[in-house]
C-alpha positions in Angstrom: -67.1 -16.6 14.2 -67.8 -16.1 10.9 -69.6 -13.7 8.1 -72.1 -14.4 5.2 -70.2 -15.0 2.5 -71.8 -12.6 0.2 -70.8 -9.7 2.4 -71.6 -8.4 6.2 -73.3 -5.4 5.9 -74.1 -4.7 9.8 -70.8 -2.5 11.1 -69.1 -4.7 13.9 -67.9 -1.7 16.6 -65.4 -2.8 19.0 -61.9 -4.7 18.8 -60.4 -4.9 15.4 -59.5 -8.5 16.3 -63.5 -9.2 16.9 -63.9 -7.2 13.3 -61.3 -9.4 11.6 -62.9 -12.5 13.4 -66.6 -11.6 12.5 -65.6 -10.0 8.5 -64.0 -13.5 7.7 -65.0 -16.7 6.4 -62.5 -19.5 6.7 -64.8 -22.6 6.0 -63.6 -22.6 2.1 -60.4 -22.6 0.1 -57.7 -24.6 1.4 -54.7 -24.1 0.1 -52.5 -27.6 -0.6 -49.3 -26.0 1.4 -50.1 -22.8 3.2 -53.8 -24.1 5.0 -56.9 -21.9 5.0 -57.8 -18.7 2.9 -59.4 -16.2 5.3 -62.1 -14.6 2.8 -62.8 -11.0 3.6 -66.3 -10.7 3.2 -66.8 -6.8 2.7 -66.7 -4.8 -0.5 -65.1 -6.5 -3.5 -63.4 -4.4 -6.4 -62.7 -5.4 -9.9 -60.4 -8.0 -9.2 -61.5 -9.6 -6.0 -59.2 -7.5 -3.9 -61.5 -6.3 -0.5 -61.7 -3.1 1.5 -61.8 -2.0 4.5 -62.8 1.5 6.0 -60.8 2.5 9.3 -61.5 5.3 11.4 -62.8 7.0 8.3 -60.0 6.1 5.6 -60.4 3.2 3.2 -57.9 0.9 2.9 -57.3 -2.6 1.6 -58.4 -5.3 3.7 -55.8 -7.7 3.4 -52.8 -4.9 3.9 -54.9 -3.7 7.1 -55.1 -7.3 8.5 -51.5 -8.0 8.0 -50.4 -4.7 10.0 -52.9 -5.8 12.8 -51.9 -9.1 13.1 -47.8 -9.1 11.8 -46.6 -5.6 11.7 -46.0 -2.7 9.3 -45.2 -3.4 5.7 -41.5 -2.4 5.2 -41.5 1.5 3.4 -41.3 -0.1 -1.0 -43.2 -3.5 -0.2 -46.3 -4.5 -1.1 -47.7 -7.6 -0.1 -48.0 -10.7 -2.7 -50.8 -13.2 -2.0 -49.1 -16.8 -2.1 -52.4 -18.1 -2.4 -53.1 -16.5 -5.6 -56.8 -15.3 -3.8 -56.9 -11.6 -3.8 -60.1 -11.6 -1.0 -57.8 -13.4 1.3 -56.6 -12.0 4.4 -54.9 -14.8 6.3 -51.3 -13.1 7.3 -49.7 -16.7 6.5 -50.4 -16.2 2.8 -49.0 -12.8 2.5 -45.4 -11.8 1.9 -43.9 -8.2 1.7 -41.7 -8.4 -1.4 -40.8 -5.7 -4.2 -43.6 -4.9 -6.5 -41.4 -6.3 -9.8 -41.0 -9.8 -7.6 -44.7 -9.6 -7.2 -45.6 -8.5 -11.1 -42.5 -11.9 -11.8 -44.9 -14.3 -9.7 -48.5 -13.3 -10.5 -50.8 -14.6 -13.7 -50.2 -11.6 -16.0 -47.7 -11.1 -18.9 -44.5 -10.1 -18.1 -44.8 -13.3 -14.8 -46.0 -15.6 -17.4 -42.8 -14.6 -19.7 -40.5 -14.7 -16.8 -41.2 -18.1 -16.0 -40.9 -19.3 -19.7 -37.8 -21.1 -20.6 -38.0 -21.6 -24.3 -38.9 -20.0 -27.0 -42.5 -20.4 -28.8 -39.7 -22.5 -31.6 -38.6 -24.9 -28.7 -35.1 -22.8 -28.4 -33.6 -22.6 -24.8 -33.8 -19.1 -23.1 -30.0 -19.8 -21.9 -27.0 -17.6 -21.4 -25.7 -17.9 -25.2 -29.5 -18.1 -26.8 -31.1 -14.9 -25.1 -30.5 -11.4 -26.4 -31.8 -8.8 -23.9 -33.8 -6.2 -25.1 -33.1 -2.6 -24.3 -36.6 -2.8 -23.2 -36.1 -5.1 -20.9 -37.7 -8.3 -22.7 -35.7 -11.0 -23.8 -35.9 -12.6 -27.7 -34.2 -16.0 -29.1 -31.0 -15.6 -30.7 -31.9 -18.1 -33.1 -35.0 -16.7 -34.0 -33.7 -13.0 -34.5 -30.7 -15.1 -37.1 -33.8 -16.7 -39.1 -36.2 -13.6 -39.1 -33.2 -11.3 -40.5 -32.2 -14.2 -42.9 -35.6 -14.7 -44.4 -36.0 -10.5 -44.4 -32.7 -10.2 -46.2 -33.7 -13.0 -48.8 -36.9 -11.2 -49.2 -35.8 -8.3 -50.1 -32.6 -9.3 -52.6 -35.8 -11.5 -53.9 -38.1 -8.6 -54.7 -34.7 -6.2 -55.6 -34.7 -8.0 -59.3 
C-alpha cells in the first residue's frame, strides 16, 4: 500500500509497520545495485530529508524507519543514504557509519576533494606529491614549488 506522492496528510493510527507501509511510495527510483527507494511521503525539509512525528517528538523519517525495521543506530553514527536520495527510507540503503565517512562520500566539498586524485595542473595527489595542510587539506607539491618560485621572482623583479 502506498501514499500520494505529494504527501499523505490523513494521520494513519495503528501499527508503525502499517504507518511505514501506508507513508511510502516504492513505485519510483530504482537504484542500479541496491533495488527500490522507499520515498517517505510526509513533510520535506530543505534538502529532501523527511520527518516524522512519534508519540509527540519529531524525528527524521529515515532514522525512525531504520530503528523499526534494523535496530538502534550505534551511540556516534549517523546513517549515510547509499542511494544518494535523502526522502528514502528503505533500511537496505542506509548504513550507520561516522559522520566524517559520511561528509568523505556525499556531493559537497570536502567528499568531492577527497575523491580527487590530481591536482587542477594534472599532478598526482601521491605519497611524495601531497603536502598536508595543518588544516587538514591537502595542496600539490609541485604547485606550492612554482607559486613560491614565481612569488620570489616577483618580488626580486619589483625590488630594482
Amino acid at each position: 500500500m502506498t501514499g500520494s506522492r505529494h504527501g499523505n496528510s490523513r494521520r494513519v493510527r495503528g501499527n508503525p509497520i502499517r504507518r511505514l507501509a501506508v507513508r511510502t511510495d516504492r513505485r519510483s527510483l530504482e537504484h542500479p545495485t541496491l533495488g527500490r527507494c522507499w520515498l517517505w511521503t510526509g513533510h520535506a525539509l530543505k534538502g529532501g530529508y523527511r520527518q516524522i512525528n512519534v508519540k509527540g517528538r519529531t524525528m527524521m523519517a529515515h532514522r525512525w524507519a531504520y530503528e523499526l525495521l534494523v535496530g538502534p543506530i550505534p551511540d556516534g553514527l549517523t546513517l549515510d543514504h547509499l542511494c544518494r536520495n535523502p526522502s528514502c527510507v528503505n533500511p537496505r540503503h542506509l548504513e550507520p557509519v561516522t559522520m566524517r565517512e559520511n561528509n568523505l562520500r556525499g556531493l559537497g566539498v570536502s567528499g568531492v576533494n577527497a575523491r580527487k586524485t590530481h591536482c587542477k595542473h594534472g599532478h598526482p595527489y601521491d605519497e611524495r606529491n601531497t603536502y598536508k595542510m595543518p588544516n587538514g587539506g591537502r595542496d600539490c607539491r609541485v604547485c606550492i614549488n612554482a607559486r613560491s618560485k614565481k612569488y620570489k621572482q616577483a618580488r626580486l623583479f619589483t625590488a630594482r
